[in-house]
Structure formats: C-alpha cells, structure tokens
C-alpha positions in Angstrom: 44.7 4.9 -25.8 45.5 3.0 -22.7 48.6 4.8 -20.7 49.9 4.2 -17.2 47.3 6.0 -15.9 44.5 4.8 -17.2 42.8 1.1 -18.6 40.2 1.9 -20.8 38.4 -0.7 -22.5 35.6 1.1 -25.1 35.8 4.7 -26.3 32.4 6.5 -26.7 31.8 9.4 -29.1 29.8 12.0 -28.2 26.9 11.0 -30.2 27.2 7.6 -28.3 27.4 8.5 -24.7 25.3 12.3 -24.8 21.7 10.1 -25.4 22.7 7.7 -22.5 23.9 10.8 -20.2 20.1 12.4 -21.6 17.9 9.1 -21.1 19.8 8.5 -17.8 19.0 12.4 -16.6 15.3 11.9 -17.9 15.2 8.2 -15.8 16.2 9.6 -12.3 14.3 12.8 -12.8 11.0 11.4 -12.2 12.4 10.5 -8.6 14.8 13.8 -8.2 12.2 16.3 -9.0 9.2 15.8 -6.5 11.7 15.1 -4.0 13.3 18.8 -5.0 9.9 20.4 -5.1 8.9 18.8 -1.3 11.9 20.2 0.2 11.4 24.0 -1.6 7.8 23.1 0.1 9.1 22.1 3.3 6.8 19.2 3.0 8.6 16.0 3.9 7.0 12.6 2.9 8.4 9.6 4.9 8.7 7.0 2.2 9.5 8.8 -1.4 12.0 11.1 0.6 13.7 8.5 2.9 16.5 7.0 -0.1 17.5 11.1 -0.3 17.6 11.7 3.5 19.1 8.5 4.9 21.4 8.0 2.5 24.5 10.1 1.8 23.8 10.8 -2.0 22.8 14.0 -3.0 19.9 14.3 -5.8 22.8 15.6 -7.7 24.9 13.3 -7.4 22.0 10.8 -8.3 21.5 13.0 -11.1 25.1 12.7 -12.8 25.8 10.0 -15.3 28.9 8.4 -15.5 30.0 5.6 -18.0 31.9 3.8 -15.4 35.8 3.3 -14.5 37.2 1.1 -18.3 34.9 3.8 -20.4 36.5 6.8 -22.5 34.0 9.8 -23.6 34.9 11.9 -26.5 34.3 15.6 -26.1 33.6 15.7 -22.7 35.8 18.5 -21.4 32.9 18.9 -18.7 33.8 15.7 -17.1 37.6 16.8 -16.5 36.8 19.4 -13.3 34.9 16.2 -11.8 36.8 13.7 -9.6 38.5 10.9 -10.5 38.2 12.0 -14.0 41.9 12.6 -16.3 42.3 13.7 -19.9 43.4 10.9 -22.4 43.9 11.2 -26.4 41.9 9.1 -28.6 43.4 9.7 -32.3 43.2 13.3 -32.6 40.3 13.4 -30.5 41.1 14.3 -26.9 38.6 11.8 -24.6 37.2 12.0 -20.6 38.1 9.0 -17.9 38.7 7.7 -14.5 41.7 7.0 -13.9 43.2 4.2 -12.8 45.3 6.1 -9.7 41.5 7.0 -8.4 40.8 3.4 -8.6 43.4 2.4 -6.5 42.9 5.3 -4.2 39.7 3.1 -3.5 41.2 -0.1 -3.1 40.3 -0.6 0.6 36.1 0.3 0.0 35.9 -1.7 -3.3 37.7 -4.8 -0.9 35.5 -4.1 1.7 32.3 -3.6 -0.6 33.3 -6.9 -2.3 33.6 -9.0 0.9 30.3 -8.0 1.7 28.7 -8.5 -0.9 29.7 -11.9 -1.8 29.2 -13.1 1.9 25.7 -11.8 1.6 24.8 -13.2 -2.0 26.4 -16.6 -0.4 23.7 -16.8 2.0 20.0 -17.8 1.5 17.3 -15.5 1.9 15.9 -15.5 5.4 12.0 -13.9 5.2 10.7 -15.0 9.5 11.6 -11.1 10.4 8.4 -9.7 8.8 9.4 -6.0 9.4 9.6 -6.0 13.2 12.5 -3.7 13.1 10.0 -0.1 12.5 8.0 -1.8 15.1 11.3 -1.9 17.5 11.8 1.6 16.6 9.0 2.9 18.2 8.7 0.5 21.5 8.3 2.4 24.1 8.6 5.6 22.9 6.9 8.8 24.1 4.7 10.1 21.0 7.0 12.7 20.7 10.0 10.4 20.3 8.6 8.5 17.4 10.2 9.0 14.3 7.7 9.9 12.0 5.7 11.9 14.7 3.4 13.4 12.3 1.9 10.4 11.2 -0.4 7.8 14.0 0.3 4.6 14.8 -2.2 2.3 13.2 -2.6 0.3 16.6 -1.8 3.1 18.6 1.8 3.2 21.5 0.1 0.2 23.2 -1.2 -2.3 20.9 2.2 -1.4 18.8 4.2 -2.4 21.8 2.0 -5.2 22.2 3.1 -6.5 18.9 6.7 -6.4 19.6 5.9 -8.4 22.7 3.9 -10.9 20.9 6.5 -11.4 18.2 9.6 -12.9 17.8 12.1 -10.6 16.5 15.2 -11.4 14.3 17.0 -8.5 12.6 20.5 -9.4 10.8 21.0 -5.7 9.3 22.9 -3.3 12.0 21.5 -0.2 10.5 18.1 -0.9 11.6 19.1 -2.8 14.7 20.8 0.5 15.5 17.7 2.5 15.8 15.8 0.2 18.0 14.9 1.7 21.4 16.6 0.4 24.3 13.8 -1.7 25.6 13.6 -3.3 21.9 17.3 -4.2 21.5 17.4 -7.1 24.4 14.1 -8.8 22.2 16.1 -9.1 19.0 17.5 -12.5 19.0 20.9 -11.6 17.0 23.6 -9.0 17.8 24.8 -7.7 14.7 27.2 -4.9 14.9 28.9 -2.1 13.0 32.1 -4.0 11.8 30.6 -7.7 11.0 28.1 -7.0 8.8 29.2 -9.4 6.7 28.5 -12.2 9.0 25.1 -11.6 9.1 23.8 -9.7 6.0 21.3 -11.7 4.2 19.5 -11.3 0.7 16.3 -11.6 2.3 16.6 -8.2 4.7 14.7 -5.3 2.8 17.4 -3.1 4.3 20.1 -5.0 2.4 18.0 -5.0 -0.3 18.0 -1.2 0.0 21.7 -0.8 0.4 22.5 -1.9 -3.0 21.8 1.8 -4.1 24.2 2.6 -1.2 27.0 0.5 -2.6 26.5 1.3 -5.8 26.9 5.2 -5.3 30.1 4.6 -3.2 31.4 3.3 -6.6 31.2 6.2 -8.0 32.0 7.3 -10.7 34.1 3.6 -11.4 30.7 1.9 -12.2 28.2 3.1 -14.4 25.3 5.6 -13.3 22.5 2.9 -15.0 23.6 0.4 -12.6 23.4 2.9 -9.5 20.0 3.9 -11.0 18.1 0.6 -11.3 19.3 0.0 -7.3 18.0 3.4 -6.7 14.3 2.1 -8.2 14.8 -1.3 -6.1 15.3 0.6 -2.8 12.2 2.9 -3.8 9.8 0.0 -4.0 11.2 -1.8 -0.9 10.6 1.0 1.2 7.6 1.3 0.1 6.6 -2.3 1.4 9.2 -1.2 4.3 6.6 1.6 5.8 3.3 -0.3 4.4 4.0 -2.7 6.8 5.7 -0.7 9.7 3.0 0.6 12.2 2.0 3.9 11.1 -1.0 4.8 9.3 0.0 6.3 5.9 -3.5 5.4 4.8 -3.9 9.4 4.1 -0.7 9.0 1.7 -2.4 5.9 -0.3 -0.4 3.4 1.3 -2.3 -0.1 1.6 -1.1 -1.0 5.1 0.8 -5.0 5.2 -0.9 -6.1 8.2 2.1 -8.0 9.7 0.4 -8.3 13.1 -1.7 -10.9 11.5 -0.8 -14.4 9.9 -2.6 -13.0 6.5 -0.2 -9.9 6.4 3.2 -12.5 7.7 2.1 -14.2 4.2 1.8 -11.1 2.5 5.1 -9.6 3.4 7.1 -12.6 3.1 6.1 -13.1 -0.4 6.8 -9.6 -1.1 10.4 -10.0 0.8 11.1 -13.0 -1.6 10.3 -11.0 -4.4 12.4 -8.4 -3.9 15.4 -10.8 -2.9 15.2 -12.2 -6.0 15.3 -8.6 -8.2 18.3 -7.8 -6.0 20.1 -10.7 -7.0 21.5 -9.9 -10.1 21.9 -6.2 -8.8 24.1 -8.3 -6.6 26.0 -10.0 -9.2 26.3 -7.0 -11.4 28.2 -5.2 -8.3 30.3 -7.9 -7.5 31.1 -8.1 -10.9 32.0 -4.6 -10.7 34.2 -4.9 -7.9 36.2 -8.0 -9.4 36.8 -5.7 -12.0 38.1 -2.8 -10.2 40.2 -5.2 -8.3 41.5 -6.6 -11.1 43.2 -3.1 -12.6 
C-alpha cells in the first residue's frame, strides 16, 4: 500500500468510513445550519455566529470529513479533486489519501502550530483576567464604534469604562489585545504581540481555549475532521461564557449575564475559566500528538 508518496497506516472500506463521514455531517450540522439560515436572513447573532465569522473556516469546510493524513478510504473517488488528496491501490481496490508531499508542503505551520502548542500546554492556567479584554474593546468608544452596536451595554459607556478603570487588566492572547481601543491598550499590564505568541499563551485564556478549533482546521485535511469538531463545540461554549460576561446585555438572547464587575461574578467566571482549561487539555494533547506525527513522516 504505502509508496513514496504516501504513509498510510489503516485502510477504511467504504462501509467503514461512509457512517463516520454521515455521523460526522449530522454532528456539525446542528451548528452549520442555523448559522446558514441567519445569514439567508440577514440576521446576525453575536455569539452562535462569532466561530464562522472570526474564524477563517468556511461552514463548508467545517462541514467536510476527513480521516486524517496515515488513513486510506476505499471507493472514494470524490476525495481525489480535493487537496492534498492522491490515488493509491489497495489490492484490487483503488483507495483515497493525503499525501505525504502535502504534508511536507506544510512543514513550516505544523512546526510552528507545534511550538505553540506545547509552550502553551507547558504553562499553568492563569484565571485573574476575568474577561476584561470585551470590556477594553469598548473603552471609550462612541456608541457607534462598539462592536456589537445593536446590542446595549449592560452598565451603559460610562459605568463600562468605569470598570476597566477599576480593574486590573492582564490579557496574554494578542488576538484580543489587538482589538482593545487605544485608551485600553496602555492599562493591560502585558504586551503580547503578533510573533511571540508563544511566550505568553496560556491554557487558562478562553481565547486560546477557542483557538484550538483554529489550529485544528489549519490541519486540514492531515488530522481527522472529529478532532477539528469537538474543538469547534469547545470554542462554542467558551464564547458563550466569553459574551455572558462581556458588558453587553444579551438578556433578550437568553444569555444569563457573568457579572464580572462584582467579586460574586470574578468567582463565577474563574471557575468557569478553569473548567474549560481543563476540557481543552487533552484537545491540547490530541493536537500535539498530531503534529509529532506529521513531523515524524
């Protein structure tokens, strides 16, 4: 099976890999659909739609299963016009899989993706930041700059710039530190920037906790579409506790707001935080592990 081309590890039959491709269609459905409908609808909702805007994964993309870069399908003559993808011959049986000249094509991200990773699982989770980043995103603003303009700020612009002046703030992701205003970014007390992520990302940050899906769909097709999946539902629920406890008022949504301006909502979100850094830990692991593996052919 294996040829200078490829390194395949497990062949699938069609009757193997069609019900995963089917359950994994079914899975991301409940996610892709709604999200399809609102933008037919041109009704946008600021947390179930954030993981298709933000990021640069199209539903379709989320959509497509693959078995992952070591995986063979049988009878999959649809997967051949996709890229990455080359034939291969399994018996008499002529079989679907990513090559390995793709793989090393993507050397440099699966290095990079790999360094990151590991730096950030190496660190412990940090949980004093308690969400101030949405709250430096709005500091100052005009009510027309904000964001997400159509929905009011629970404490209204003043009491939400009071908070960020009440506050200690400590954000160690660069893609949220990005967005604060320019009267916000002197009060954060670190500096991370674009090209040393890795010396700051922590486990505890709900945006790096979010990123996993981001990672994981820059791996694809070389890991398999379960694992990019089951970081897509992590981010979902983060940003979910992401915007219940940034200052708008998505009461009218059913969001419970996380009070973070209080010590009662701190406690809250920090034992959220810590939940979700532990869920993303083996997500962690399973994408290193992925990476090593990628590195390794």
């Amino acid at each position: 099976m294996d040829d200078q081309a490829t390194l395949t590890r497990e062949v699938l039959p069609a009757t193997s890999w069609q019900p995963r491709r089917e359950a994994h269609e079914t899975r991301v459905d409940t996610w892709v659909e709604p999200h399809l409908a609102r933008r037919r609808a041109k009704r946008a909702h600021p947390v179930e739609d954030f993981l298709f805007t933000y990021y640069a994964q199209r539903p379709a993309g989320l959509r497509r299963w693959h078995p992952g870069f070591g995986v063979a399908l049988e009878e999959a003559g649809e997967y051949l016009g996709l890229k990455g993808y080359v034939e291969v011959s399994s018996g008499s049986v002529a079989a679907a899989t990513v090559s390995r000249d793709f793989v090393h094509g993507r050397s440099r991200l699966v290095r990079g993706l790999h360094n990151l990773l590991t730096a950030t699982a190496s660190r412990p989770a940090q949980l004093g930041c308690f969400g101030m980043h949405e709250w430096a995103m709005v500091y100052r603003l005009a009510p027309s700059d904000v964001r997400h303009a159509a929905w009011p700020l629970r404490l209204g612009h003043d009491g939400t710039d009071r908070v960020v002046e009440r506050n200690r703030i400590a954000c160690s992701h660069f893609d949220a530190f990005r967005f604060f205003t320019d009267e916000a970014r002197p009060r954060n007390t670190l500096s991370p920037g674009r090209d040393d992520r890795a010396d700051f990302e922590q486990p505890g940050c709900l945006h790096a906790g979010m990123d996993l899906y981001k990672h994981a769909f820059r791996l694809t097709p070389m890991v398999p579409s379960e694992l990019v999946a089951d970081c897509f539902e992590l981010a979902r629920e983060i940003r979910t506790l992401d915007m219940r406890a940034s200052p708008y008022d998505l009461s009218g949504l059913g969001y419970e707001p996380v009070r973070v301006e209080t010590p009662e909502g701190k406690q809250e979100y920090a034992a959220a935080q810590r939940a979700f850094a532990e869920r993303g830990r083996p997500l962690r692991r399973r994408l290193i592990e992925a990476c090593e593996l990628l590195l390794a052919a």
